[in-house]
C-alpha positions in Angstrom: 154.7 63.4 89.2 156.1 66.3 87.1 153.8 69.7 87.0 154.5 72.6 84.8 152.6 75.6 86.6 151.5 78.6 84.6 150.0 80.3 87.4 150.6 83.6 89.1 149.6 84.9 92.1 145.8 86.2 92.5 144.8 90.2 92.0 142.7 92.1 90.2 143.3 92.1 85.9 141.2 94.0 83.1 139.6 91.4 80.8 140.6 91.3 77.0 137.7 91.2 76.2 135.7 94.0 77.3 138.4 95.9 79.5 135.8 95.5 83.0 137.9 94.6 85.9 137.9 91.0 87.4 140.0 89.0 90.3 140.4 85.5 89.9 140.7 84.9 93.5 143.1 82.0 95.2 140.2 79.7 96.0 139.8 79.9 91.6 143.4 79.1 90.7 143.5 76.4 93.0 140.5 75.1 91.9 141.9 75.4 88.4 144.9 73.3 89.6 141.9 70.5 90.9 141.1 69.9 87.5 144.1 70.2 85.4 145.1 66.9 83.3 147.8 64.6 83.6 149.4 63.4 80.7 152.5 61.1 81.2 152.3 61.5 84.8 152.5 65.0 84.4 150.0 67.6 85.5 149.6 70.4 83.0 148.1 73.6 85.0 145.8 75.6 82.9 146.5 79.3 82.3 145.5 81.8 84.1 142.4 83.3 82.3 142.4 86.1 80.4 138.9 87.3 80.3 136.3 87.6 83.1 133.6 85.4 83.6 130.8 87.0 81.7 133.2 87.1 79.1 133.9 83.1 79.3 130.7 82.8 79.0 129.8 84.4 76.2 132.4 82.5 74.3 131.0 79.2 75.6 127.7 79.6 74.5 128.3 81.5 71.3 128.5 77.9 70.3 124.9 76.8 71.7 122.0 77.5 69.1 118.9 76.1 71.1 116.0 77.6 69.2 116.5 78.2 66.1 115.8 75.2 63.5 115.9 75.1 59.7 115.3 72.9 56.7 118.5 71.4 55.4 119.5 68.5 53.7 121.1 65.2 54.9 124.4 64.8 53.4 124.1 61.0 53.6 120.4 60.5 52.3 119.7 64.1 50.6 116.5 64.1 52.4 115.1 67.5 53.8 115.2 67.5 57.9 114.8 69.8 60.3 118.7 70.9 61.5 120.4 73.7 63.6 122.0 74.9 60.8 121.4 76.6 57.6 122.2 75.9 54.0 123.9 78.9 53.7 125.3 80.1 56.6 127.0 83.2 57.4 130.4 81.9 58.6 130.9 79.8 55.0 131.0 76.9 53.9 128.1 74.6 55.2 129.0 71.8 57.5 128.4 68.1 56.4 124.7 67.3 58.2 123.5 63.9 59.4 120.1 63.0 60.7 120.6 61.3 64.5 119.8 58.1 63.4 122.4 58.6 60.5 125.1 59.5 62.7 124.8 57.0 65.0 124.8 54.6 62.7 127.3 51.9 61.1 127.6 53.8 57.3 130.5 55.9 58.6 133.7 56.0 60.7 134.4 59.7 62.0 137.9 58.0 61.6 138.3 58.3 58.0 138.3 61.8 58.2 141.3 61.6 60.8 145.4 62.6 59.8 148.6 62.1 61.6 149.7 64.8 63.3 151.8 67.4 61.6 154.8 68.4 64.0 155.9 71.3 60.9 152.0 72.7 61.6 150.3 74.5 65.0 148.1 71.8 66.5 144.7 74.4 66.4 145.5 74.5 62.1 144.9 70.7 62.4 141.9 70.5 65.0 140.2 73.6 62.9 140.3 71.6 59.8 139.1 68.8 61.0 136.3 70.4 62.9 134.7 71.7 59.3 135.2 68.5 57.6 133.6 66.1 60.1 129.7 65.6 59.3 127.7 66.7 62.6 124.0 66.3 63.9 121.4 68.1 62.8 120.0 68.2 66.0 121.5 67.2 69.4 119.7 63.7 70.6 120.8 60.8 72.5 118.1 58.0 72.4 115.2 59.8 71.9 111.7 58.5 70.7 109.6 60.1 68.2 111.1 63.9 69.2 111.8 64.9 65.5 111.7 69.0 66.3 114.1 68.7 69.7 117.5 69.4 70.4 120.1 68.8 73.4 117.4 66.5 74.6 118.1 63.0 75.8 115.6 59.2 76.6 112.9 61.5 75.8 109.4 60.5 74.3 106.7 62.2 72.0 108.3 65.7 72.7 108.0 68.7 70.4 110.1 71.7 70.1 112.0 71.4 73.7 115.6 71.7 74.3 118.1 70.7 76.9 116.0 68.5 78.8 116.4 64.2 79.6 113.7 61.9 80.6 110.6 64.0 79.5 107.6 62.8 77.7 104.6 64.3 76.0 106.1 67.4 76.8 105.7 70.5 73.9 107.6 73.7 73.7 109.6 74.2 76.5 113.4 74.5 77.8 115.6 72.8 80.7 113.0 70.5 81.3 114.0 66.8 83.7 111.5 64.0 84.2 108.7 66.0 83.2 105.2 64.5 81.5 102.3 66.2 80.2 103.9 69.8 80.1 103.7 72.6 77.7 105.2 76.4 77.5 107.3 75.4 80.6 110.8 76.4 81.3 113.3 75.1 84.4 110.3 72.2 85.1 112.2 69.3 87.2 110.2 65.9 88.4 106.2 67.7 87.5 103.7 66.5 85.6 100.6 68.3 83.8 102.0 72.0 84.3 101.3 74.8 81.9 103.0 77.8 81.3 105.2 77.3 84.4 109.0 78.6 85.2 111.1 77.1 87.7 109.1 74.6 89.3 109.8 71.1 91.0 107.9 68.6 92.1 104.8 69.7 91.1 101.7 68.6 89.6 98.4 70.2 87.5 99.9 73.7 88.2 99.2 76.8 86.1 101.4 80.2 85.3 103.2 78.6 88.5 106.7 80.5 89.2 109.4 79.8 91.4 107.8 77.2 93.4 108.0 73.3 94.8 106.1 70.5 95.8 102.5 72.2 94.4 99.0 70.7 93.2 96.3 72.6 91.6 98.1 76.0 92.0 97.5 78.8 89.7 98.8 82.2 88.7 101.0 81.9 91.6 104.4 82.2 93.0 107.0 81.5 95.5 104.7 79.2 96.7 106.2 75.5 99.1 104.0 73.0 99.6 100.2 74.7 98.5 97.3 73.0 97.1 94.4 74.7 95.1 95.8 78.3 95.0 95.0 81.5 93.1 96.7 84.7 92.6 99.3 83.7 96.2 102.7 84.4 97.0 105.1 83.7 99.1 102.9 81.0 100.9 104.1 77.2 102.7 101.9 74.5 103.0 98.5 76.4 102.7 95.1 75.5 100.5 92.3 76.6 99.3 93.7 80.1 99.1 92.9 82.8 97.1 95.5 86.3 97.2 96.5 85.2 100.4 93.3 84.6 102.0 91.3 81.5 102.7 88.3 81.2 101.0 85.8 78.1 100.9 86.3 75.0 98.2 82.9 76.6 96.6 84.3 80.1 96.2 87.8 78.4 94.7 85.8 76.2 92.5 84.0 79.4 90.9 86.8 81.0 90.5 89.0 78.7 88.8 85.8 77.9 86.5 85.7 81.6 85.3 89.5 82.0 84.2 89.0 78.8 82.2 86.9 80.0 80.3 88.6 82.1 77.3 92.4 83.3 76.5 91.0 87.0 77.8 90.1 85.5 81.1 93.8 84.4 81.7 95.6 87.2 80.5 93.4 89.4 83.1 94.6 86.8 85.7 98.2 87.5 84.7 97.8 91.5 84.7 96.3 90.6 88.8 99.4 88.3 89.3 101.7 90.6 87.7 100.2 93.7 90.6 100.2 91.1 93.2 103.8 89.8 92.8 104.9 94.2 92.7 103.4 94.3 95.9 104.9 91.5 97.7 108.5 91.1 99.4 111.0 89.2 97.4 113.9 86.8 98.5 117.2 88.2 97.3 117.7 84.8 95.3 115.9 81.8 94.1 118.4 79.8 96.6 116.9 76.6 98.4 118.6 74.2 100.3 122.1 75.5 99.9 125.2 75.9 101.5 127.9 78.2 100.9 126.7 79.0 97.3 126.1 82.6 95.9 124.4 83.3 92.2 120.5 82.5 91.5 118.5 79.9 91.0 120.2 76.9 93.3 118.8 74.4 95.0 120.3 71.2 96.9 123.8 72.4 96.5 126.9 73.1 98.4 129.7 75.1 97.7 128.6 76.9 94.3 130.2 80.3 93.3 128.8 82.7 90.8 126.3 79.5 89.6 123.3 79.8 87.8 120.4 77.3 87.4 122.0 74.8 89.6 120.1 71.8 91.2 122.0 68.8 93.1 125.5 70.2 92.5 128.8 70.8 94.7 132.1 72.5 94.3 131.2 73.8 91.2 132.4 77.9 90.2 130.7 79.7 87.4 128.6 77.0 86.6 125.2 77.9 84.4 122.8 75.1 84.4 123.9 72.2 85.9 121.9 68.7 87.5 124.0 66.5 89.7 127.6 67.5 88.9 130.5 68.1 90.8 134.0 69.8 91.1 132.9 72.2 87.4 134.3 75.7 86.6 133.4 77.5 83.8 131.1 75.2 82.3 127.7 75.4 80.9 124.6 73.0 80.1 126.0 69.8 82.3 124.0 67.1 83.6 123.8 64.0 85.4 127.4 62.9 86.8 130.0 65.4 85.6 132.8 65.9 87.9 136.2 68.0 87.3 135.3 69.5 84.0 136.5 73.2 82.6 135.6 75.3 79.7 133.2 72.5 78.8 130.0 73.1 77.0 126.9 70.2 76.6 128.2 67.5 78.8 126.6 64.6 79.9 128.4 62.2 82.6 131.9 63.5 81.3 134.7 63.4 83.7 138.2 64.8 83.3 137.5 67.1 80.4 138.0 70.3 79.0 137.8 72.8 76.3 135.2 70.3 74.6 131.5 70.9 73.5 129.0 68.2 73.8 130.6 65.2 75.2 128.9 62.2 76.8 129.7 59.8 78.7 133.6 60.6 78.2 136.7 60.6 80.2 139.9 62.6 80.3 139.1 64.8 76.6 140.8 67.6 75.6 139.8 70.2 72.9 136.9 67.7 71.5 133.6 67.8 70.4 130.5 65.5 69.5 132.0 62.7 71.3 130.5 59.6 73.5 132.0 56.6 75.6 135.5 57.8 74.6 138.1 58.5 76.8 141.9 59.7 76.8 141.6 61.6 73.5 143.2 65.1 72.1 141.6 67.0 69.6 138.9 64.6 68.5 135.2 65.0 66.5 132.3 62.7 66.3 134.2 59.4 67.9 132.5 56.3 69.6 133.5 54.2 71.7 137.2 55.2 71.4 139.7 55.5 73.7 143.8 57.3 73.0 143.1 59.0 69.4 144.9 62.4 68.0 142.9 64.1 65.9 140.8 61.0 65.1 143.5 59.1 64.2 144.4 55.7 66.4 147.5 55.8 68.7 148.4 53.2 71.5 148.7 55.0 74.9 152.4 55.2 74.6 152.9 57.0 71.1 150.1 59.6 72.2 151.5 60.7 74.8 154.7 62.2 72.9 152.6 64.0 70.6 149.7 65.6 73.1 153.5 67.3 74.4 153.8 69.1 71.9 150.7 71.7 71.9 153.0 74.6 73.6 152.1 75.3 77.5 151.7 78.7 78.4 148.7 80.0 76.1 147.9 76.8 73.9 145.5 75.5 76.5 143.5 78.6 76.9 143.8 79.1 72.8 139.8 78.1 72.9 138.6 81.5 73.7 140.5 83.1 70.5 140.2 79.9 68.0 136.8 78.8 69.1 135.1 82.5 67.6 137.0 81.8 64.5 136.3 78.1 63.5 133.7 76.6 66.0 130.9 79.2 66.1 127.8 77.6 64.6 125.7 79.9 64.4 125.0 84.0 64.0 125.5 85.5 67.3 121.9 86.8 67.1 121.0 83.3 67.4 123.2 81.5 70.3 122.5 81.4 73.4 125.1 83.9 74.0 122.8 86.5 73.3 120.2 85.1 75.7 122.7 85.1 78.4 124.1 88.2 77.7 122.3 90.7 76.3 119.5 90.3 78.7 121.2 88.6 81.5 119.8 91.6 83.7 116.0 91.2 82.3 116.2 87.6 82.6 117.3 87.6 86.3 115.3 90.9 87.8 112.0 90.5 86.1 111.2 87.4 87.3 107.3 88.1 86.2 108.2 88.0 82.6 110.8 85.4 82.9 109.2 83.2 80.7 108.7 84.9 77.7 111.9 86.3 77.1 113.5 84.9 74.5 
């Protein structure tokens, strides 16, 4: 097997970007060389990055709108719906937008909007038009019931005003949420049931203002708790009950207690203010990181070998991974769940293997610079294809006669061209309004005041 390396030894660079100072160490450029693609038998190495990695990940997520919705119009049935885009948006000319159920369905072929490649034209030319003419979801769903006001959610059920979250149901205003029921004003909820106003918390069930804390029943205005039942106003407690700041008290005196801060909005906010002084008071762990071996960032649990990884749960051998369940062998990647293995500068993936430079891919193999794409594999600059497998710019090519053309994007930048091309033709929404700004801009707030961490937005 041929390879055509682009790499250069390891040192310290200043970013493009923003000028700060980075090293992308020799355990990074040999994890780049992990995941490179082979095309033709031949491994094409990825360039060595030009911007650091808060800077990668602003440019990933300047693509992620989560919160913001507006009324729009389908372009198929010019009914009003609910979208992630406006009607007139600042970037131009609006995109094409489909309901769910009308882009999944049969009255369409992304195909038709497909061309044969251009050799007397740059490749990112082609993919950018293409990008804009390709009608898109309104809202990101996969096989959702009755979850009209959701978005990056997946298999869930009566849900309202959630995003990036699979297998939830009767679950209302919330974020990251994963087999979840009966939840509301919740954020990083995995595997719980009837929680309120809760931020990362597994396992647990009937919990209250509950923060940072696992296998819990009955606990409330609490955190950094393992293990409790019928707690008040702890931290930093494993396997205790009937505990109120810190102490033991009698199931009468817990009972009257958790009667009188049920009784009016006041009552509870008084029991935050107490939670808020308690949690000032108390010793801190230098990182949410549970269960974990050889893995720095915040936020992990269950993991091994993580680097600079962020809301991580079930993951291995990933590097500058934020948010990720059950994947493996990622770098640079963000929002990717269940099953994705040897992915880079992906965004919104669900079981995707092989892939880079894409955005929202699902259940896809071997893609390069594509988007909106599920059950495909071995396909180069592709939007909103099904079930296809060795298309160009969603046009049909047998395995052989692709191969010739994917040759001719040009090596040594072409494949990092994402980070420039991406600002100009893929951003969907105002930077105010991605998730890029919730990363970045209050990155520091989000991690540090862990108190608040639920209300930032």
């Amino acid at each position: 097997m041929q390879s055509t390396s682009l790499r250069q030894g390891s040192g310290r660079q200043a970013c493009e970007q923003c000028r700060a100072m980075f090293e992308m160490s020799d355990a990074d450029l040999q994890f780049c060389e992990k995941v490179a693609p082979i095309i033709a038998n031949k491994k094409y190495s990825f360039p060595r990055e030009a911007l650091c990695p808060t800077c990668r990940l602003q440019n990933r997520t300047c693509h992620r709108n989560e919160r913001f919705l507006y009324k729009n119009v389908s372009a198929h049935s010019d009914q009003e719906i609910i979208a992630l885009y406006e009607k007139t948006p600042l970037w131009g000319k609006p995109y094409a937008i489909y309901t769910p159920e009308e882009w999944y369905g049969d009255h369409w072929d992304p195909m038709d909007y497909g061309s044969p490649f251009d050799f007397s034209r740059t490749f990112f030319e082609q993919w950018a038009e293409l990008h804009k003419k390709v009608p898109r979801m309104g809202l990101i769903q996969i096989s959702n019931e009755n979850c009209e006001y959701t978005t990056g959610t997946a298999y869930c059920k009566n849900c309202y005003l959630i995003n990036s979250s699979e297998y939830c149901e009767e679950c209302f205003y919330g974020k990251l949420l994963q087999s979840c029921k009966d939840s509301a004003d919740c954020s990083y909820l995995y595997d719980s049931e009837l929680c309120y106003d809760c931020f990362s918390v597994y396992k647990s069930y009937s919990c209250t203002t509950l923060s940072f804390s696992k296998n819990c029943t009955d606990c409330h205005f609490s955190s950094f708790l393992v293990g409790c039942r019928n707690c008040i106003l702890c931290t930093n407690l494993t396997q205790k009950e009937y505990h109120v700041e810190n102490r033991p008290v009698s199931k009468e005196e817990y009972a009257k207690l958790l009667a009188s801060f049920q009784s009016s909005s006041q009552a509870r906010e008084d029991m935050k203010k107490k939670l808020r002084a308690l949690e000032r008071k108390s010793p801190r762990k230098y990182a949410n990181i549970l269960n974990a071996e050889n893995c720095t960032g915040d936020y992990i649990e269950n993991s091994q070998n993580c680097i600079d990884c962020y809301d991580v749960t079930e993951s291995q051998d990933c590097h500058y991974v934020h948010t990720g369940v059950k994947v493996k062998d990622n770098l640079d990647c963000s929002n990717m769940y269940l099953k994705v293995e040897l992915c880079y500068q992906v965004l919104g993936a669900i079981e995707a293997y092989a892939c880079a430079y894409c955005l929202f891919i699902f259940y896809s193999q071997r893609l390069l610079y594509s988007e909106y794409c599920l059950h495909c594999s071995d396909c180069f600059g592709c939007n909103g294809l099904q079930h296809k497998q060795y298309c160009i710019l969603n046009k049909q090519y047998t395995k052989e006669h692709s191969y010739p053309i994917k040759n001719q994007v040009p090596e040594p930048k072409s494949l990092g061209l994402l980070r420039e091309s991406a600002v100009r033709f893929l951003k969907t929404a105002p930077v105010s309004q991605s998730s890029r700004m919730r990363w970045c801009s209050r990155f520091v707030e989000f991690r540090t005041c862990f108190g608040q961490c639920h209300t930032v937005s």
